[in-house]
C-alpha positions, 0 to 999 in steps of 0.5 A: 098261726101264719097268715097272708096279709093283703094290703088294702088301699083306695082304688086298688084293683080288686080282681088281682088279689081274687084268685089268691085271697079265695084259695088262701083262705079257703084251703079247699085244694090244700094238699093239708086237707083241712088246713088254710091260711086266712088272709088278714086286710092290712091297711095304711090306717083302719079307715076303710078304702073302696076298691076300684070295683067300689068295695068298701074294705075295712082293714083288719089290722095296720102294717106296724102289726105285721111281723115276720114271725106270722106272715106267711106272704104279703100280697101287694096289689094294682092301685092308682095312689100308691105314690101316696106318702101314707103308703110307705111303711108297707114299702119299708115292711115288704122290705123287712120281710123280704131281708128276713127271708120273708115272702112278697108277692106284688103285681101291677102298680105295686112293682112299680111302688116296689120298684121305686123304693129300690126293691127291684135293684138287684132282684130278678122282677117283671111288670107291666112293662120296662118302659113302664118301671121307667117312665113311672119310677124316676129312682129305679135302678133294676134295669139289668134285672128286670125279666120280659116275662108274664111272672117271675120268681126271684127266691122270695119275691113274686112280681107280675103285671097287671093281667097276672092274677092267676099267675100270681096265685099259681106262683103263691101257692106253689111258693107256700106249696100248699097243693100236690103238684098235680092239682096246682097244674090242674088249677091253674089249667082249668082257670086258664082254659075253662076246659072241664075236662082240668076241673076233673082231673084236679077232684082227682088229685084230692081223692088220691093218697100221698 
């Protein structure tokens, strides 16, 4: 079994992880019906955390659990205390995973953590701005790679800033190509727009054969 863990950690920003966490563990659009990947919460500690939003949040397992053998993709969210030192191992993990060929999606303060630790250095990435990796990260080095674009895909790794949630999702799961292609375009342009017309051409694409 593969699964999506999503780190959890005090004040993260709850509503960046929404999109992808619900389609992940749902698998109400997979092109598989009947399949899904449930999303594990991973914390520094088993501790609860309480989002920004003030969820309270109980971990599902510690990072030193996490192995590439069962990740399908970590999933690194906005949060204001990622400079915490409790907060390295899942840095030192996302970069295990990524060597090994193992999927990371981070957004929002989470570049900035990925950006810090030398993770961004010579991947292709985005954030919330260059002068916010710059100003936030005193070790960054990723300059000549960094892409000023809403998401950017380099292989393995998934970046995006903080308004980039549906981005993030659309990306994840066309990385994990979990939809047809027609009913992630129809998705992620219902949600974008709000048109129902998107809405039912993504019921559509469900009910048409292979």
């Amino acid at each position: 079994m593969k699964y999506a863990y999503a780190y959890v950690l005090d004040t993260m920003a709850d509503w960046e992880l929404g999109f992808v966490i619900a389609e992940l563990n749902s698998g109400q659009y997979f092109k598989n019906r009947g399949n899904r990947i449930p999303v594990k919460m991973v914390g520094a500690s088993k501790r609860p955390i309480t989002t920004k939003g003030g969820m309270t949040i109980l971990p599902d397992l510690t990072v030193d659990e996490i192995t590439h053998e069962t990740s399908a993709i970590l999933l690194l969210p906005g949060a204001d205390h990622w400079n915490d030192a409790e907060h390295a191992s899942v840095i030192k993990k996302a970069k295990q995973l990524l060597d090994a060929g193992g999927n990371v999606a981070a957004i929002c303060g989470a570049t900035a953590a990925i950006a810090n630790s030398g993770l961004l250095d010579d991947r292709q990435h985005t954030s919330n701005s260059l002068d916010y990796l710059t100003l936030f990260c005193p070790t960054y080095k990723g300059a000549a790679c960094y892409k000023d674009e809403k998401i950017v895909v380099d292989g393995n790794l998934i970046t995006t800033g903080a308004a980039g949630g549906l981005l993030l999702a659309r990306e994840v799961i066309a990385l994990l190509d979990l939809f047809k292609k027609e009913t992630l375009e129809a998705w992620y342009n219902y949600f974008n727009t709000g048109d129902c017309k998107h809405f039912y051409t993504m019921m559509a694409t469900l009910q048409e054969s292979d």
